[in-house]
N, C-alpha and C positions, 0 to 999 in steps of 0.2 A: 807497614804503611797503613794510614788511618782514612787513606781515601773511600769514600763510596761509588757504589753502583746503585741509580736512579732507576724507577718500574715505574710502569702507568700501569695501576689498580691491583697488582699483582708481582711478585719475587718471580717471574718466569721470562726464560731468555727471547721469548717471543715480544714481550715487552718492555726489555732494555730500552729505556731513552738514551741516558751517556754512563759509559764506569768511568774510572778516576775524577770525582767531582769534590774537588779539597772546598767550595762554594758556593751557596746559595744564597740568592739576595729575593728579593721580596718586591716587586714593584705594583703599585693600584691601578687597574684599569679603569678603562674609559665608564666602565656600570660601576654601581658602586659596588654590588657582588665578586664583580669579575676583578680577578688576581693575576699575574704573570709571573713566573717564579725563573728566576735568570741563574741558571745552571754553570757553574766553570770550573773546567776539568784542570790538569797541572800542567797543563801547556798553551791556559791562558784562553783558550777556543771556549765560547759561550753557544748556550742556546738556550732559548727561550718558551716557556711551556704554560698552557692556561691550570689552571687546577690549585688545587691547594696540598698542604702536607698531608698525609693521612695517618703516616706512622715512621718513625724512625729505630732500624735498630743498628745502637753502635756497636753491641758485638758481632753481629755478622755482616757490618759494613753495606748496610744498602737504606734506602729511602723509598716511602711506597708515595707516588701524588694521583690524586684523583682528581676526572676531570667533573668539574661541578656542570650541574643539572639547569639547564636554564628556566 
C-alpha cells in the first residue's frame, strides 16, 4: 500500500495527525499567508490542518506539515 502517515513538525507517534491518507488537497486561507491542507484517508474521512508541507518521503510513507509562524 502507498498510503501515508501525516506528522505536525516531526515523524513521532506523539504527533500523528491521520495514517492512511491516499490525499491532500491544498485550500487558501482567509490571510493571504494562511494555508489549510485538507487531508483524506481511504475511507473518504477528511480533516483539515493549518501549516504547510515541509517534507515528503515516499519511501517511508509519511508527510511532515508545519504549522506556520504568525
Amino acid at each position: 500500500m502507498c498510503q501515508a502517515k501525516v506528522y505536525l513538525d516531526a515523524p513521532r507517534d506523539e504527533n500523528l495527525i491521520m495514517e492512511d491518507v491516499a490525499h491532500i488537497l491544498r485550500e487558501a486561507g482567509n490571510d493571504a499567508h494562511a494555508e489549510t491542507l485538507v487531508l483524506v484517508n481511504l475511507f473518504g474521512e477528511e480533516k483539515r490542518v493549518e501549516g504547510r508541507i515541509a517534507s515528503i518521503d515516499l519511501l517511508r510513507h509519511y508527510v511532515i506539515i508545519e504549522r506556520e509562524e504568525p
